[in-house]
C-alpha positions as CSV (number, residue, x, y, z in Angstrom):
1,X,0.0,0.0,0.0
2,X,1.3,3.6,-0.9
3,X,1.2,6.6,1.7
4,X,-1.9,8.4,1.8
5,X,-1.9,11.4,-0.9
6,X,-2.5,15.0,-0.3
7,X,-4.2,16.9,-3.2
8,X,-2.7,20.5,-3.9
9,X,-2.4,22.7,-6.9
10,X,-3.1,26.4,-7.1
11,X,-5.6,26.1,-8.8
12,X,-7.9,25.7,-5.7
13,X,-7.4,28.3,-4.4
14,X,-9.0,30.1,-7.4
15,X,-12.4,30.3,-5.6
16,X,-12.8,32.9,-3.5
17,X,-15.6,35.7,-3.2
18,X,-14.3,38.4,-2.4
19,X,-11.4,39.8,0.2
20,X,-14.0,40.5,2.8
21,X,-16.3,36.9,2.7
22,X,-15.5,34.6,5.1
23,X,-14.7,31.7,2.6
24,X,-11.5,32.4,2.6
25,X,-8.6,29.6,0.5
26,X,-5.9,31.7,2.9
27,X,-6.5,29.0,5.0
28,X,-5.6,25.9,2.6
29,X,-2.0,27.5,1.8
30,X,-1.6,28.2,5.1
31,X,-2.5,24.5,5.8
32,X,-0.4,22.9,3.0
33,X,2.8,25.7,4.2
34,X,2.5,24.7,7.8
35,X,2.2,20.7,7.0
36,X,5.2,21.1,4.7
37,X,7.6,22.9,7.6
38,X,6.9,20.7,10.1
39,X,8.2,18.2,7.3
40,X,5.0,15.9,7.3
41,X,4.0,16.2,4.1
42,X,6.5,14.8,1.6
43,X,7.2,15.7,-2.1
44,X,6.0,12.3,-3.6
45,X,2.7,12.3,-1.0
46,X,1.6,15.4,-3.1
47,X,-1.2,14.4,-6.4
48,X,-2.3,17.7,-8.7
49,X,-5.6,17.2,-9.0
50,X,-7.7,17.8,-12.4
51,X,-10.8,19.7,-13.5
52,X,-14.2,17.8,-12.8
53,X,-15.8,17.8,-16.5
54,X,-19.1,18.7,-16.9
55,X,-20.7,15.4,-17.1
56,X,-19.1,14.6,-14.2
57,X,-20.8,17.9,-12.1
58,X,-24.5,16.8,-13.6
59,X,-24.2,13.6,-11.6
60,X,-25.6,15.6,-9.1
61,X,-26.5,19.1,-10.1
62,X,-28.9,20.3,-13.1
63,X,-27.9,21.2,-16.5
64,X,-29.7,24.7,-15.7
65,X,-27.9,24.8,-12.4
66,X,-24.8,24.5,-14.3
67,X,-24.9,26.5,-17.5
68,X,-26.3,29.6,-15.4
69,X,-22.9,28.9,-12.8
70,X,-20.9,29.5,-16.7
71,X,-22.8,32.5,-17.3
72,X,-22.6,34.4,-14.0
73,X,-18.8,33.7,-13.9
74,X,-18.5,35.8,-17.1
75,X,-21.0,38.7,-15.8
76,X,-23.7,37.0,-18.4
77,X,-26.6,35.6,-16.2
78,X,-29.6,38.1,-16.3
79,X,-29.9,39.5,-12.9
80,X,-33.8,38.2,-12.5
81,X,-32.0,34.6,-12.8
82,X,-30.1,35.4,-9.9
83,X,-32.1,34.2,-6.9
84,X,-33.4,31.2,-8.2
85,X,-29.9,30.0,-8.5
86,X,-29.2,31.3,-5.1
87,X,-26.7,34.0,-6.7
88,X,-25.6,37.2,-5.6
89,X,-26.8,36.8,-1.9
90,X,-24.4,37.8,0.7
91,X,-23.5,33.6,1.2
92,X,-22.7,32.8,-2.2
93,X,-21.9,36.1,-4.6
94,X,-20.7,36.1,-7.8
95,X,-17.3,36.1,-9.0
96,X,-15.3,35.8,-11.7
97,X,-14.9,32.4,-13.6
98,X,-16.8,30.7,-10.4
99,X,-17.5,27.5,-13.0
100,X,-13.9,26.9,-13.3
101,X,-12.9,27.4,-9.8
102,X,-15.6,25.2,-8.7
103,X,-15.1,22.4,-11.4
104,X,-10.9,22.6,-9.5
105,X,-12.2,21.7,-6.4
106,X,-14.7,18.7,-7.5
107,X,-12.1,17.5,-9.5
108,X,-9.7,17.5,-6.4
109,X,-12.6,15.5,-4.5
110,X,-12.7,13.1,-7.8
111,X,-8.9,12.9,-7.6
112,X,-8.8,11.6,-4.3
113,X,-11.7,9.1,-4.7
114,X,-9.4,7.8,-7.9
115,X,-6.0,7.3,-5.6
116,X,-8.2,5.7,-3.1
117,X,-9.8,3.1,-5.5
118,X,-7.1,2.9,-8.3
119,X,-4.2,4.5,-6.8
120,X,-3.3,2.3,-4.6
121,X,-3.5,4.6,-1.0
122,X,-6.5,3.7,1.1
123,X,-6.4,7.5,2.3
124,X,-7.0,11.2,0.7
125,X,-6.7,14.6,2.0
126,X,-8.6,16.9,-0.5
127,X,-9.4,20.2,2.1
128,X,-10.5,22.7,-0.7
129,X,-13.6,20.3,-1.2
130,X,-16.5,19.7,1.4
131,X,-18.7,22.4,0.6
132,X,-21.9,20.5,2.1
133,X,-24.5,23.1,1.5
134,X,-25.1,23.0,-2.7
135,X,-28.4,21.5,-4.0
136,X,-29.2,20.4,-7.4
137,X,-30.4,23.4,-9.0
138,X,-29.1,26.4,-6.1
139,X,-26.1,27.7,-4.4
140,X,-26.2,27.9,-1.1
141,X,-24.2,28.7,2.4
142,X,-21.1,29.3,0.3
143,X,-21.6,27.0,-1.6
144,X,-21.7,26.2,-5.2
145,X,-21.1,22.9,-6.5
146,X,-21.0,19.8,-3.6
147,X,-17.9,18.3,-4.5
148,X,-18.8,15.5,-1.7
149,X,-22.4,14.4,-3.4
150,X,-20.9,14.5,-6.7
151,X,-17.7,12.2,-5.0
152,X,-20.4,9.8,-3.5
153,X,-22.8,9.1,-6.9
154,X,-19.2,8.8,-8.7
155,X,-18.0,6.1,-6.4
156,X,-21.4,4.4,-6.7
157,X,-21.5,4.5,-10.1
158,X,-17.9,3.7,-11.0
159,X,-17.0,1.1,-8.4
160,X,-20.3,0.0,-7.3
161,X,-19.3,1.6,-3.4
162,X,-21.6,1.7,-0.3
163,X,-20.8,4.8,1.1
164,X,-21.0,6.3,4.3
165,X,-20.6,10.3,4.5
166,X,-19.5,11.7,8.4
167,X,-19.8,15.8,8.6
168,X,-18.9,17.1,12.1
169,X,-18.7,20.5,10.9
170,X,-20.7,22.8,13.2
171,X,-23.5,23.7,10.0
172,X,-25.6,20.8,8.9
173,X,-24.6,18.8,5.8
174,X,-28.1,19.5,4.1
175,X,-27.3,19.3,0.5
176,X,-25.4,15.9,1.0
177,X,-28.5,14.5,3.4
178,X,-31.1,15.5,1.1
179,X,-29.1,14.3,-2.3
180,X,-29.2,11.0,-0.9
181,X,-32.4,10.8,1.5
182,X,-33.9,8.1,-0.4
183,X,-30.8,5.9,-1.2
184,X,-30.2,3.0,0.9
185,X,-26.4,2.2,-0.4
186,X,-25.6,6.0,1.1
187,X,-25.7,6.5,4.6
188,X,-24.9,10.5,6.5
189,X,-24.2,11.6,9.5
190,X,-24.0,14.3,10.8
191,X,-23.6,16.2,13.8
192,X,-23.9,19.7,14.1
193,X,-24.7,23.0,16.5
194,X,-28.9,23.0,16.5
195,X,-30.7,24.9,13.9
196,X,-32.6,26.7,16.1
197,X,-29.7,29.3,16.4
198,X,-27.9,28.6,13.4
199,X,-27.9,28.2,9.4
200,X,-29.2,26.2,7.4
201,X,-31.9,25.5,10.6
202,X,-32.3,21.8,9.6
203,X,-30.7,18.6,10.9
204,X,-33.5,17.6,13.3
205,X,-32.9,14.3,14.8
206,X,-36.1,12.9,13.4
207,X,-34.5,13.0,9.5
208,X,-34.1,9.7,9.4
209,X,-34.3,9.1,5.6
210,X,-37.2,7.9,2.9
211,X,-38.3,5.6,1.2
212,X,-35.9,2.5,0.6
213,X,-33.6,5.0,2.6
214,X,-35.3,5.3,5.8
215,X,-32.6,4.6,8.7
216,X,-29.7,5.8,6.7
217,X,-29.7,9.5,7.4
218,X,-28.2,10.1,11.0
219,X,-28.6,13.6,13.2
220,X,-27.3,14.7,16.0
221,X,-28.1,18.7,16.8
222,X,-26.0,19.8,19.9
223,X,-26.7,22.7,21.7
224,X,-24.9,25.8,21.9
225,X,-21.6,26.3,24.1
226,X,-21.2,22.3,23.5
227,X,-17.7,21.4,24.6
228,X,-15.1,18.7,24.2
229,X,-16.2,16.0,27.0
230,X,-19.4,16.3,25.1
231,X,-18.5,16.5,21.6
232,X,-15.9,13.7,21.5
233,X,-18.0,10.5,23.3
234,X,-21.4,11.6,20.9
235,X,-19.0,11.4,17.6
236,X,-17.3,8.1,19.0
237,X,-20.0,6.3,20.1
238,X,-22.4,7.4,16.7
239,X,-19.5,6.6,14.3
240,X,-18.7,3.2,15.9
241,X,-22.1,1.9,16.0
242,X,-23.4,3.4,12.4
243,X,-19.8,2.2,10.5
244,X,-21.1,-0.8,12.6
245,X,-24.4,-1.2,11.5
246,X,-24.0,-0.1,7.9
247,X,-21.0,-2.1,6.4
248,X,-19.4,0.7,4.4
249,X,-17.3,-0.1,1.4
250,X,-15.6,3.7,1.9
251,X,-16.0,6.6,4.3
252,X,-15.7,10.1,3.0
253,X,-15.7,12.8,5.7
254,X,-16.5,16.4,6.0
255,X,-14.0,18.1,8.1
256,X,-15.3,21.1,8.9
257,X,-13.7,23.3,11.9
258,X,-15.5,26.0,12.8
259,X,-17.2,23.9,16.2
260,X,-14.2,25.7,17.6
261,X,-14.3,27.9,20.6
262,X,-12.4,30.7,18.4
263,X,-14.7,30.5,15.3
264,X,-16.8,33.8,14.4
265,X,-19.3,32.1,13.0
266,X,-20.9,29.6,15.6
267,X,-21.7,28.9,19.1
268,X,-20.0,25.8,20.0
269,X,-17.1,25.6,22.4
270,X,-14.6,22.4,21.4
271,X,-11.0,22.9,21.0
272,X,-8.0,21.1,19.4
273,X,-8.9,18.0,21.6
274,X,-12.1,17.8,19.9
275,X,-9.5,17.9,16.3
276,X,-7.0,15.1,17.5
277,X,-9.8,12.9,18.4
278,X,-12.2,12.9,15.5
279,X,-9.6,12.3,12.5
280,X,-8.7,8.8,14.9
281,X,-12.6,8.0,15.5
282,X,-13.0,8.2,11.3
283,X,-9.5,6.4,10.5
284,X,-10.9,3.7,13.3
285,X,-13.6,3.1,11.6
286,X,-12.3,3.0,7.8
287,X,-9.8,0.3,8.8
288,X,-12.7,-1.9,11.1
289,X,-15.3,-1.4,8.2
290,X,-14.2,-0.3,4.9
291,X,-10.9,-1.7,4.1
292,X,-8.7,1.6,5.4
293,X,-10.8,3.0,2.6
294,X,-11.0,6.9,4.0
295,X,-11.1,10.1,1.7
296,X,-11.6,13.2,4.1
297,X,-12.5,16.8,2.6
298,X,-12.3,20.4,3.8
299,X,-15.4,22.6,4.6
300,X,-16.1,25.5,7.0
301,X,-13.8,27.1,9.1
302,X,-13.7,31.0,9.6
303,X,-11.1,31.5,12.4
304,X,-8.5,31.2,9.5
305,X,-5.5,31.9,11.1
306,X,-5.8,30.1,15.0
307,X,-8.0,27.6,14.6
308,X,-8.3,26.2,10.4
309,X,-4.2,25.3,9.7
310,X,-4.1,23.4,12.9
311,X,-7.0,21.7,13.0
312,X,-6.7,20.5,9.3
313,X,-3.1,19.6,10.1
314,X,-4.5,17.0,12.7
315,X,-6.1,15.3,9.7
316,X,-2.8,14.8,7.8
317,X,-0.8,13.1,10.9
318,X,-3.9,11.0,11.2
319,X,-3.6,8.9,8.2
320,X,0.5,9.1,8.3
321,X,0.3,7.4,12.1
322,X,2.1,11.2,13.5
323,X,1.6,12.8,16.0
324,X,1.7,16.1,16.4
325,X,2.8,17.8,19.7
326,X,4.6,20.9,21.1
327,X,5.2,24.0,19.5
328,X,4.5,24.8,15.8
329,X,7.0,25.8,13.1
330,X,8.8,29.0,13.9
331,X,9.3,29.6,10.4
332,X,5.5,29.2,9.7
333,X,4.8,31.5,12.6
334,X,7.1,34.3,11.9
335,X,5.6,34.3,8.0
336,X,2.4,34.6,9.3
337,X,2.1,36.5,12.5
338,X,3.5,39.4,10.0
339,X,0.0,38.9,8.0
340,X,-2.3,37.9,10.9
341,X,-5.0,40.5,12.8
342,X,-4.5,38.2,16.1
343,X,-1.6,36.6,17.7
344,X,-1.4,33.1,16.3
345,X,-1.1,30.4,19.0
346,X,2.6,28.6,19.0
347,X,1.4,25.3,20.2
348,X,-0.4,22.0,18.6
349,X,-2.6,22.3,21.1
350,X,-4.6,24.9,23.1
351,X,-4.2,26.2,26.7
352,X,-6.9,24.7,29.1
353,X,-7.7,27.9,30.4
354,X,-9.0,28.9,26.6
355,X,-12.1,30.3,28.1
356,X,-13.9,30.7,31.4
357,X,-16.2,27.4,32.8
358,X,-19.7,27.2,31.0
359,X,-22.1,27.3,34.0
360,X,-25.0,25.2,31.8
361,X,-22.4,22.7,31.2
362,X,-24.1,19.5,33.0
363,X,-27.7,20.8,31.3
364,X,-25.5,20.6,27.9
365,X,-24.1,17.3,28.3
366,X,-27.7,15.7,29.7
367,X,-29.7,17.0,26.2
368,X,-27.2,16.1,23.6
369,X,-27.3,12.5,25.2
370,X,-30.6,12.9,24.7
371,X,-30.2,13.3,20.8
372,X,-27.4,10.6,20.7
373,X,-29.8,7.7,22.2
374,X,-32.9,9.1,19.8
375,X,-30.3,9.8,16.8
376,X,-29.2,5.2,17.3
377,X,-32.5,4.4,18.1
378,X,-33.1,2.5,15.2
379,X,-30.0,0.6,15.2
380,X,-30.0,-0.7,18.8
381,X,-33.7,-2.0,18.4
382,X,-33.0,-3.9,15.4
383,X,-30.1,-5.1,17.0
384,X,-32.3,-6.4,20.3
385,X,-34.5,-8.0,17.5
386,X,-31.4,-9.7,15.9
């Protein structure tokens, strides 16, 4: 078996929407620049990726979807068409070229499911893809083609795969859940701050699925100012017994990182425990269910300079069996402190006294066990059937 590959080119980090949006590829170079000084990323673990063709994009999204991407990226889509392609909101503007940016990162997504099935590694980074939030026919959450839907029906299609799709970023993986809701041989989960605070608002633990793919759609909302001892035993114990109950043939995860304490965007409260753990709790399960079969994607992440390069770097050492401890790079700290707004953090992990006790804490813990047991449900009465 060869090392697990890393996908990197320029080229993705072509899609951006402006200096000012949130969505920022910063965070990938800074990613790939601090993996490569602290010499954990070698030269021949690196794979270009290629350009997802458009045959390959309308295995999940609409031809109309896609030809009206093309003609906003050259300033050509009528401004009445906008909305009902979710275009020009403050989520998902338009910019320059967008098909072509977006058609990189797919094919980055592609690229890794093509090492991991014909390249001979068993796992792929690919962290400009995850971008959970793109429907058929609409943009959406900064989102505009979902490079992890389009990865799943390709690996069904092409290698015949049952595929099991983990997203622990803090947003709900709607566009993935509801691409697949009906579709027994494609099982999500995902677990996510609650939608009563936070976008897209969906995610409820009673999506279980439909039709031939009822019991294969997994939630677990958490509540706000969730923390590591909570956040760690849900993901373990949901992962173990779904990988467990579902046989997977591959497990493509969305590794979003903005559950984070620091992140601007959410309410949650993990840390880089919460970012050492998860990467082992996927890995574990690839090699007990799916052959070591593990491709693992980007996705949110809007603390791009504290939080996003470590977190993702945690990924990395995952699959190549390091771990990472101590103090980062001081090269990689002294080229970015010069750009940063904050002062970056010089350690792997962060200080236990990040911030001050959360007094609903036991209240916390209690309701997202709640979700957890009704999330399984299913699983453990079939099992007491059995």
């Amino acid at each position: 078996m060869t090392k697990p590959v890393f996908i990197f080119s320029d080229q993705l980090l072509t899609y951006k929407f402006s200096n000012k949006h949130p969505f920022n590829p910063l965070r990938f170079k800074m990613t790939y620049e601090l993996l490569r000084e602290a010499g954990i990323l070698q030269d021949d673990q690196i794979v270009k990726p290629r350009k997802a063709t458009d045959e390959e994009i309308k295995l999940i999204h609409n031809e109309d979807y896609v030809n009206a991407i093309k003609l906003a990226g050259k300033g050509q889509l009528p401004t009445s068409q906008e909305s009902s392609f979710g275009l020009n909101t403050d989520d998902t503007p338009i910019f320059e070229d967008m098909h072509e940016a977006s058609a990189w990162l797919v094919g980055a997504t592609l690229t890794a499911v093509e090492q991991v099935f014909e390249g001979g590694s068993k796992k792929a980074l690919s962290l400009g893809g995850g971008l959970h939030h793109g429907f058929r026919g609409r943009a959406s959450g900064f989102c505009i083609y979902n490079d992890s839907s389009i990865a799943i029906e390709y690996m069904k299609q092409k290698y015949n795969a049952r595929v099991l799709y983990i997203d622990t970023d803090a947003h709900h993986g709607d566009g993935v859940q509801w691409a697949f809701y009906d579709d027994p041989d494609v099982c999500t989960f995902s677990i996510h701050e609650t939608g009563r605070y936070l976008f897209p608002g969906t995610g409820n633990v009673s999506e279980k699925g439909a039709g031939k793919g009822y019991g294969y759609s997994f939630n677990i909302p958490v509540d706000a100012f969730t923390e590591d001892e909570s956040w760690i035993p849900l993901i373990e114990e949901a992962i173990d017994e779904i990988a467990a109950y579902f046989k997977p043939d591959v497990i493509i995860s969305q590794n979003g990182v903005d559950a984070h304490y620091w992140d601007p965007l959410t309410h949650l409260s993990v840390t880089m425990k919460s970012y050492k753990r998860v990467p082992e709790i996927v890995n574990r399960a690839a090699d007990r269910y799916a052959e070591g079969r593990w491709i693992a994607v980007g996705g949110g992440g809007y603390d791009i300079w504290r939080v996003v390069p470590r977190a993702w770097s945690l990924i990395w050492a995952e699959m190549n069996k390091i771990d990472l401890q101590g103090k980062l790079p001081s090269e990689w700290l002294t080229k970015w402190q010069t750009k940063a707004p904050v002062q970056l953090p010089e350690h792997w992990e962060d200080p236990h006294d990040l911030y001050k006790p959360i007094p609903r804490k036991q209240e916390i813990c209690e309701k997202n066990e709640i979700m957890l047991q009704r999330a399984l449900q299913h699983i453990r009465n079939e099992r007491k059937s059995v």
